[in-house]
Phi, psi and omega in degrees: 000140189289167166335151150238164148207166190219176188239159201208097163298136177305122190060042177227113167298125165232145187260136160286110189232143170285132174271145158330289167108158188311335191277350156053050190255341200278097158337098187327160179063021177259128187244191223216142147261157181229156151219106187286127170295156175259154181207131191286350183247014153230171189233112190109024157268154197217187174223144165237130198258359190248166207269153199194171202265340194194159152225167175242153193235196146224091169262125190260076241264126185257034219206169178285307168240173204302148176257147138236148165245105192254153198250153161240119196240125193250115175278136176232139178231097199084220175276040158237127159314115196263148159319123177295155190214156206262100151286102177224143194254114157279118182246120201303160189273175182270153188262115161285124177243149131334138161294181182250131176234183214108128178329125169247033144259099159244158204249160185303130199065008174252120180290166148230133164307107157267153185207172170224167182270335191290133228240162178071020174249194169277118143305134151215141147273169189252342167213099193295316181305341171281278193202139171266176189217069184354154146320299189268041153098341179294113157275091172309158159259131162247320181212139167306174177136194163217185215189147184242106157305117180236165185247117167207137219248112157229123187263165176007295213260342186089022163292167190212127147244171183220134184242151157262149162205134180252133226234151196234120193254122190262143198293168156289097201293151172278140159246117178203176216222119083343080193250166220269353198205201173278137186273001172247135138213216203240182186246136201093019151266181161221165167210165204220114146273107187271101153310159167272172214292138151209146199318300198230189182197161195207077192300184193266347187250355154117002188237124197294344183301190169275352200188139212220141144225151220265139144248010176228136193302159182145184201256109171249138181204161179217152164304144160242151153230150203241164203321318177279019198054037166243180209253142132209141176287155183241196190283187160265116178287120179285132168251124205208118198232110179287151142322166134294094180278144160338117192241059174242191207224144197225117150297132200288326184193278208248108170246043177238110176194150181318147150306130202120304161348161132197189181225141181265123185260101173256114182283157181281181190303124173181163193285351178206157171241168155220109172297175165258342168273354181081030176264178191195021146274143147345301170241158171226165175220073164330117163229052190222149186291152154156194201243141192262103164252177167219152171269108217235118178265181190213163171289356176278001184080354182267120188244157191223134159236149194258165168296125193279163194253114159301090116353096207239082179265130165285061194355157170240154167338128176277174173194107217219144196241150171194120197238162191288333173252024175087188208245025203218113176215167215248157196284140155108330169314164164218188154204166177277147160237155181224133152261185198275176202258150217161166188281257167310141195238122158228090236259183188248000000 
């Protein structure tokens, strides 16, 4: 049988079988002995002595360049004994790759960038249903789990090296907003936003706690984010913060004034009144002393109570005549009269 020869990638088992060759000279049933020249720059050759139809090597080339190994392989077909012939393997040098850098955590609908320094290879995943893997190295997340990315570098000849990386797709944390009462109320309320559980948190006003509360209107929303850092916003909580309304009291005139009197007290505008006196008209008209407030409701339900107006009725005077001499005297006579006692006198 002529010279044969074969290529072998480094640490890649391969098997050696002689072929017949075009002269279809080879006897069925002829087996193989092998005996290796040794070459100090490979690792894994052997001789095989008991006669076989083929063997397998792994050979491993420790050298820079491509290695050969050459066999001196002697055939027997029965008892006869063929000329030995030369089997020689070029065993390719190994394809080196770079590792792979890059987050090998990413959150779910979101990438990451994998890169090699080594140029020219193949992306693939190993569980595509996890995450895909772009030409340049871009991973998606599609469902949590993990998935092993490989790179792999095949040169001239159809060696292949290969690098991995595993890569892990982390679920999305729930976001959502609780709130402890009602989000429309009067001013000078609160209402207190409960984010749902997560490693941190990040509100739309800027304060990091899990739970937060609010007393000025607006659209609230917050970040969640979970141990592995990934986000989801959750919607916006509306917050509606009513006025107040004006709550005073305008006296129609005195509001010091004689018994008998009175005075008209008019709260400023608003949908419903509560007097302090328990009336619930807009105006009331007091003629008994005391200090008058009201509760002023607005259509939003939001109330002010004013400042009370002091009401002052005077009592009046008795007024009584009485004389000092009786009440019968002679023409050119006179007699005294006395009233009863007071600021001021008007006689008739």
């Amino acid at each position: 049988m002529a010279a044969q020869t074969n290529n072998a990638c480094s640490g890649v088992a391969v098997t050696l079988a002689p072929t017949n060759g075009g002269a279809n000279v080879v006897p069925a049933g002829t087996t193989y002995t092998w005996t290796v020249v040794d070459n100090p720059n490979v690792v894994g050759e052997t001789n095989a002595n008991t006669a076989q139809n083929s063997i397998v090597q792994t050979l491993v080339n420790a050298y820079t360049s491509a290695q050969q190994v050459v066999y001196t392989v002697t055939p027997t077909a029965g008892t006869c004994v063929g000329t030995p012939f030369t089997y020689t393997v070029t065993v390719s040098t190994p394809v080196t790759v770079a590792a792979l850098t890059g987050a090998t955590n990413v959150c779910l609908g979101s990438t990451t960038q994998l890169a090699s320094a080594t140029a020219g290879g193949v992306w693939t995943s190993s569980n595509a249903a996890v995450a895909t893997v772009s030409s340049t190295g871009v991973v998606s997340g599609l469902t949590a789990g993990s998935t092993t990315i490989s790179y792999t570098v095949t040169n001239s000849v159809g060696c292949t090296g290969v690098v991995t990386a595993n890569v892990n797709v982390n679920a999305l944390p729930v976001a959502t907003i609780t709130p402890s009462g009602a989000t429309t109320f009067c001013q000078g309320g609160s209402v207190t936003l409960t984010a749902s559980a997560g490693s941190s948190y990040l509100w739309s006003n800027g304060l990091q706690t899990q739970a937060i509360t609010v007393n000025t209107a607006g659209n609230y929303s917050v970040q969640v984010f979970n141990a592995a850092g990934c986000v989801t916003t959750s919607s916006a909580v509306a917050v509606v913060v009513n006025a107040l309304p004006t709550a005073t009291i305008t006296a129609g005139g005195p509001t010091t004034f004689c018994q008998g009197g009175s005075v008209t007290l008019t709260a400023s505008a608003g949908s419903s009144y509560l007097w302090s006196n328990g009336a619930t008209t807009q105006s009331i008209t007091p003629t008994t002393s005391g200090c008058y407030s009201v509760t002023v409701t607005n259509a939003n339900g939001c109330s002010t109570t004013s400042a009370c107006t002091q009401v002052t009725v005077n009592a009046l005077p008795v007024a009584t005549i009485s004389s000092l001499n009786g009440n019968s005297f002679c023409q050119g006579g006179s007699v005294t009269l006395v009233s009863t006692p007071g600021s001021i006198y008007a006689w008739s």
